[in-house]
Every structure is written in structure tokens, then in C-alpha cells.
N, C-alpha and C positions, 0 to 999 in steps of 0.2 A: 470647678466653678469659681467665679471671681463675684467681688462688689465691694461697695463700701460706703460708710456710712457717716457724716458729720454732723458734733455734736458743737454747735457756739453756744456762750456763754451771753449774758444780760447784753439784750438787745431793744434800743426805744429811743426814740426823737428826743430831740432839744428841740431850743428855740433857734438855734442855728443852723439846723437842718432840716426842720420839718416840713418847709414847703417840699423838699425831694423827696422825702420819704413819702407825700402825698400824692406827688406827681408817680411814683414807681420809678424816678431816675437811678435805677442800678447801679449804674455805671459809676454815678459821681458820688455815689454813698460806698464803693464797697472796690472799686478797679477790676480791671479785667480778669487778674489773677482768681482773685475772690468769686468773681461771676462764675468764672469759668469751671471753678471745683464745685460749686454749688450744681449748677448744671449739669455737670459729668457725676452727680452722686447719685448712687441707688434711692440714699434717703436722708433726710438732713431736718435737725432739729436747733430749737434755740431757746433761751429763756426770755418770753414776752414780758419786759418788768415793767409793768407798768399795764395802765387802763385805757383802751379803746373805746371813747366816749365820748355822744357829744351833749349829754347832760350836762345839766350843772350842777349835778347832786357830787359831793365830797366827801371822802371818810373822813371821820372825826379822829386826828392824829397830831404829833407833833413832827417834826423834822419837814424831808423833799417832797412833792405829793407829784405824782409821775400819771398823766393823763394826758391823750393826744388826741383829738377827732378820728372819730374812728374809721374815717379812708387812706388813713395813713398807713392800712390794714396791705397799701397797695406795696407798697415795699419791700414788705415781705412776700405775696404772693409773686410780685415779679424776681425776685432772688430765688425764687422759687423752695421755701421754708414747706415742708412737709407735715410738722408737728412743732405747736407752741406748746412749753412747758409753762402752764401758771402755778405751779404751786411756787407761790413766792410771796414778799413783804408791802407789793408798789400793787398787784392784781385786783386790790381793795381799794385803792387811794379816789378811784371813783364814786365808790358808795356802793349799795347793793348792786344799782343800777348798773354800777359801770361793769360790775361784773358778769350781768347779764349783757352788755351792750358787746361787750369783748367777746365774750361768746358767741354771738348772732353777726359778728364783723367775722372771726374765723371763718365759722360754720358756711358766711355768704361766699369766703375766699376758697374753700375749697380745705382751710388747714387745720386738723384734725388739735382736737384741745386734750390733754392730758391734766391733771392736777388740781381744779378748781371745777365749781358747781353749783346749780344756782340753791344749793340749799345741802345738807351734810349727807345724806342718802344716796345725792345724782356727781358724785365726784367721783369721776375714772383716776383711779389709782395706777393703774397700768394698763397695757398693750404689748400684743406680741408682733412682730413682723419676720418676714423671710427675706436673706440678703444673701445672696453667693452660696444658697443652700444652706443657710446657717440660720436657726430662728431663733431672734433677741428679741429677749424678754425689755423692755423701758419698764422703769417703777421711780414717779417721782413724786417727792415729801418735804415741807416744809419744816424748818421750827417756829415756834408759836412767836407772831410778833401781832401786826393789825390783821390778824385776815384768817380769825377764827370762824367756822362757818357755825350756823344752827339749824335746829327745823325748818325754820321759814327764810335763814339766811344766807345769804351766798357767803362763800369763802372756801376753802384751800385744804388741802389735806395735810391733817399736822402730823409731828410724829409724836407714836406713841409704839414705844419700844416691843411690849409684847404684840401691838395687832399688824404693828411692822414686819418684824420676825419672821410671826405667823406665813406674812402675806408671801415673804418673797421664798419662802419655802413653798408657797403653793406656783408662784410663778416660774418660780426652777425647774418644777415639774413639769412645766410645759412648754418649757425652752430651752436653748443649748446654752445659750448665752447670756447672762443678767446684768442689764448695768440700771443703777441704781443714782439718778439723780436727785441732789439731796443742797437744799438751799437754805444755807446753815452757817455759823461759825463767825469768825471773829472777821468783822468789816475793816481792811487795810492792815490786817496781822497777816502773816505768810506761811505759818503753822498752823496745826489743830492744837484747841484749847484740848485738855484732857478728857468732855465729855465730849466734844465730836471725835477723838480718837479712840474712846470709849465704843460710841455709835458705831462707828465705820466698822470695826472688829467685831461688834455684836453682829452686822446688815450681812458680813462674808461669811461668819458664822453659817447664816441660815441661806444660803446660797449666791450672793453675791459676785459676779466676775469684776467687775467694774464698778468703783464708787465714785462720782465724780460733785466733788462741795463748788457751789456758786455761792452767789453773796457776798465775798467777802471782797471781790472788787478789784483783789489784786495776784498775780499769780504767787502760788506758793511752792507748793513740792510735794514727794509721793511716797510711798513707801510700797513693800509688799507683804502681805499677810494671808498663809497658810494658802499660797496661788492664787490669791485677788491684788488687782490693784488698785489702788487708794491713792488718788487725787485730792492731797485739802489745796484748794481756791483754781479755779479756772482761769481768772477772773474777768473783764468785761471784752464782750465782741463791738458793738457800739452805744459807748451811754453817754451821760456828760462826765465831760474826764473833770472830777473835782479835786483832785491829790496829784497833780502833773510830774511825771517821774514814779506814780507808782499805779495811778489808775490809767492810763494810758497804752497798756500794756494789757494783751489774754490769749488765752491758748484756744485753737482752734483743733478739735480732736476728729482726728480719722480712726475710726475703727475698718480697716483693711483685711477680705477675705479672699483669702485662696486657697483651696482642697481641704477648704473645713477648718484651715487654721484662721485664728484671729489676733491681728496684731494692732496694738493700740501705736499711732502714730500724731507726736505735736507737732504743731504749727503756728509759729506766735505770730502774732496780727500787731498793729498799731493804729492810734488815733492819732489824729491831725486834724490838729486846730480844732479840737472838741465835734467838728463837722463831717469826718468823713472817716473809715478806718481801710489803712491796705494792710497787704499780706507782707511782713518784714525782709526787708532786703537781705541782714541778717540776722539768721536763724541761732543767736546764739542761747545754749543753754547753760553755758558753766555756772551762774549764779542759783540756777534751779537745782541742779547737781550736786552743787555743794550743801545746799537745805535740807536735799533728798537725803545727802549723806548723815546731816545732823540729825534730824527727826526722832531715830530711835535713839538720843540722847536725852531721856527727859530731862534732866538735870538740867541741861541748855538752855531748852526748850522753855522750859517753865521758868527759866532768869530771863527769858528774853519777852515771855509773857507776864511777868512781873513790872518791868521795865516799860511794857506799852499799859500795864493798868494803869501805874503811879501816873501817866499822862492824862489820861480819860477819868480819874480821881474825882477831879473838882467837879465835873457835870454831877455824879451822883450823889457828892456830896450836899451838891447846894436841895437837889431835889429830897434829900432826907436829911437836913440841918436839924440837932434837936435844938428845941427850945430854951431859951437861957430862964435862970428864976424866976426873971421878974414876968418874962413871959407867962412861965408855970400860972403864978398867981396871980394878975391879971384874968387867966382863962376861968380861974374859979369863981373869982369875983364877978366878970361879965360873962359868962361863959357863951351868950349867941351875938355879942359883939365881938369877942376874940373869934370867935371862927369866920365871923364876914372879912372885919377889916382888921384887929389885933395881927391877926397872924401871919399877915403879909403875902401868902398864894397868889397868886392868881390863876384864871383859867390855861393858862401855857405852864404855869409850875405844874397843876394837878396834874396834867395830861403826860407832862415827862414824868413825875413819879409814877404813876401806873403805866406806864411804858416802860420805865426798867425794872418795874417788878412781874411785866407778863411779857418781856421779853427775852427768851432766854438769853442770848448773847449778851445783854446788857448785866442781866444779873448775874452770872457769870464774871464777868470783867468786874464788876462792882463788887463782889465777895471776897473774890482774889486780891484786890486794889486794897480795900479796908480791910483787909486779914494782915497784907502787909505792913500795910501803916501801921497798926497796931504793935506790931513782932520790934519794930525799928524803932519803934518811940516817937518817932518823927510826929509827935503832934500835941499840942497844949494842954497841959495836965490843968 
């Protein structure tokens, strides 16, 4: 038996495309190539970043806020998209609302929701399917950034290492195949930071065949571990290309079956003109190759993720600048004057510091960044 099955990465309207993704123009969002393997697939999944809504409720965040009317739903269904993965960073940026709106826009479309829920109890963590005889396990998990969910909350399923574990140890049991989508890691690095390489090793551990990291925007490289493969960054199917030359670029993954075998097959895509993405004329990978080769160098690895902290540095610095003397003593003297206006915050500082401290990628990059500064002197005694 035969089949096969496609996995794109972050997929969501602009403002320069979003009349076609409203209308369902196929054709001019995605070219014939692209139509045509969607079409011809058993089953085919994508990551929905962003919120289908036409509220006007907002998550309370800093940074992109990724929200489109929710009949823009038609795009997908006419590509013919089988399973949106929400567990992701943008699934919240509507508000509760939007997360319930995204849902009931799938659910009208036909296309099954994985990852997100309108409260922490009702979030489908996985699904199984049968493809060329061969039944894959899907299990997909967020890291914690806006889109924590609660009792009464909508929001996403985060990771949490033992009831991960657990899970996909229970999901191996009832599948051949496990792939393990996971929206995570360092946004425009092309490596794993050490605790998604941590992760990835820990998820194949407990049965994993396939790891595959989103989020981070831009493609990276892979490794293999104990007969899993590990994908750190996909990265984008079609988003707005903000980094031109590195977000512009993503892997479109075929998982290909025949007589039971399973073979993981890439296919890089491109974006044009932030409006539309086709499938690349050429297919080259030597630059992916050569990363795949470095990867198990941590040494490398870790100078070259040194090298992108010291740049993203000053963002966290300014959001946890400590206070000089005279500040100090000021706040004693006035102390509910210094915290309105002494202290100079505003409501956009607050909202980034507690955003890189409950976001793991941030805090991350931010530990790394000021541990090196530190070590080098590099900074005013």
C-alpha cells in the first residue's frame, strides 16, 4: 500500500493577501505545483498562526498580533488543509474569543483542530490516522509564551516535560508512527537552543519517530537520535516574510508510504513579495547539510548562539535595567510616586518584561546573552 502525507509550517494572511485567502484563490496564493500535491495527498496539515476572528476582542501582548476574519478560513479549505495545528504563540492574539471564533470557522470548514481549546480540559493533544496502512500518531505542544490556557480559559497546550513524556508513550501504543509537532525554539536562529535539544531527545526517548520545531521562522537542520528524526525550524509556509533572505524560505515535509515503510521527504517553498509562496525551482539543500553536519557540535553551536544572544541583548536589558542610586532613594522617599511616574515604565515596558520572563525562548536567549556579558567584562563597572 501507498500514501502520503504533508506537513506545512506557519500559515496566515497579510494585509497583502488577504483578500485571496478570503476569496479561496488557490491558485494565486499557492501555484499549481503546490495545489496539486495538496490535492494528490492522503492527508495534509499546517500550522494556523494566528486567529480567525471577526471580533474585536485582543490579547493583551506586546510584539505582531496576527488576526484575520474568520472566512478567510476559505483558503484553507479550498487548498484543501485537513488538520490545523493551534498549538502555537498568534492562536490567542484574538482574545478568548478569537479562540473560540477559530474554532467554530475550522469546525464550519470541515478542518479538524488539534492543539488549542476553549478552556484547559477540552484541548486535543493528539490524533491518530491511517495512511498506506500505516497509523500516525500527530501530538502537538506548545512552549509557554501568550496562550496559556485555564479553567474558564481558552488557550493551547503547553509543554510540560513529564505529562509529555507520559503522553506520547501512551500514543506509541497506538500507532506505528509518531510525529511530534512542537512550536518552540529560537525565532530566526537556525539551531536548537540546548533546552529544545534537551526536549527533542527527552519526546524520542518516550516514542517519538518524527520531531518537527515551528516558530522559529526560518529553516534550520536535523539530526538523528537513537532512530528519530529531529527537525529544529521548518520554518514559514506562508506568513509575512519580515527578515527577507531568511524568513522567506520553509520546508514542506512529505511523509511518503510504501509497504509499510516511512520516508520523511523535503520540499522548500518560497515567498514572493510577502503575497504569495510557490514550490522552489531549486531544491537546493547544501546549506541545510552543512548545519545538519554541525549540530552535533555543541561547541559551535553554542558560539553561534552566543553570537545571536549579544544581538537581542539590549531588548532585555532595557526591560530589566536596574535602577541607579539616586533612583534607589527617591523610591524610599516617595515610594507611590516612584512607582507611577519616578520609574519611567510604561504599560508596553511592563508587558515586555513579563513577556520575557514567561516566555520561554525569551528567557533563554536573555540568560545566555547576560551570562556572557558578564564572563567578557564587556560592560560598566
Amino acid at each position: 500500500m501507498t500514501g502520503n502525507i504533508l506537513i506545512a509550517g506557519d500559515l496566515f494572511p497579510n494585509e497583502k493577501n488577504l483578500a485571496d485567502f478570503r476569496a479561496g484563490a488557490v491558485d494565486a496564493l499557492f501555484g499549481e505545483k503546490l495545489v496539486g500535491m495538496f490535492a494528490n495527498a492522503d492527508l495534509t496539515l499546517c500550522n494556523l498562526e494566528g486567529a480567525l476572528s471577526d471580533s474585536g476582542e485582543r490579547g493583551v501582548k506586546t510584539g505582531p498580533v496576527k488576526v484575520a476574519p474568520a472566512d478567510a478560513v476559505a483558503a484553507y479549505r479550498k487548498l484543501g488543509v485537513d488538520v490545523c495545528l493551534l498549538a502555537n504563540n498568534h492562536v490567542t492574539d484574538g482574545g478568548a474569543q478569537g479562540v473560540r471564533d477559530t474554532l467554530k470557522a475550522l469546525a464550519g470548514a470541515g478542518i479538524h483542530a488539534v492543539g488549542a481549546g476553549e478552556n484547559e480540559a477540552s484541548i486535543p493533544h493528539s490524533f491518530v490516522r491511517e495512511v498506506g496502512g500505516v497509523r500516525f500518531g500527530f501530538y502537538n505542544v506548545s512552549e509557554t509564551m501568550y496562550n496559556k490556557p485555564g479553567r474558564d480559559i481558552p488557550g493551547v497546550w503547553l509543554y510540560d516535560e513529564y505529562v509529555v513524556c507520559r503522553e506520547l508513550a501512551e500514543c506509541k501504543r497506538a500507532c506505528d508512527y509518531l510525529v511530534v509537532i512542537y512550536h518552540g525554539g529560537i525565532e530566526k536562529f537556525p539551531f536548537p537552543s540546548p533546552e529544545t535539544r534537551k526536549r527533542f531527545y527527552r519526546m524520542a526517548d518516550n516514542g517519538a519517530d518524527l520531531i518537527v520545531a515551528q516558530h522559529t521562522h526560518c529553516v534550520g537542520c536535523e539530526e538523528r537520535y537513537h532512530g528519530a528524526r529531529l527537525i529544529y525550524g521548518q520554518g514559514d509556509f506562508l506568513l509575512k516574510n519580515f527578515a527577507p533572505g531568511l524568513t522567506d524560505t520553509g520546508l514542506l515535509l512529505e511523509l511518503a508510504v510504501e509497504d509499510g515503510q516511512v520516508d520523511v521527504r523535503k520540499h522548500l517553498v518560497r515567498v514572493v513579495d510577502e503575497k504569495c509562496v510557490r514550490y522552489a525551482e531549486k531544491q537546493d539543500f547544501a546549506a541545510y547539510d552543512a548545519r545538519s553536519a554541525q549540530v552535533g557540535d555543541e561547541d559551535y553551536v553554542y558560539r553561534q548562539l552566543q553570537k545571536f544572544c549579544e544581538g537581542e541583548l539590549r531588548l532585555y536589558l532595557t526591560a530589566f535595567k536596574s535602577p541607579s542610586r539616586l533612583r534607589v532613594r527617591l523610591a524610599r522617599l516617595f515610594p507611590k510616586a516612584y512607582r507611577k511616574w519616578l520609574f519611567g515604565y510604561r504599560e508596553r515596558d511592563l508587558r515586555f518584561a513579563l513577556h520575557t520572563l514567561r516566555s520561554e525562548q525569551n528567557r533563554e536567549t536573555a540568560i545566555i546573552g547576560i551570562q556572557d556579558l558578564l564572563q567578557s567584562g564587556g560592560y560598566r563597572r
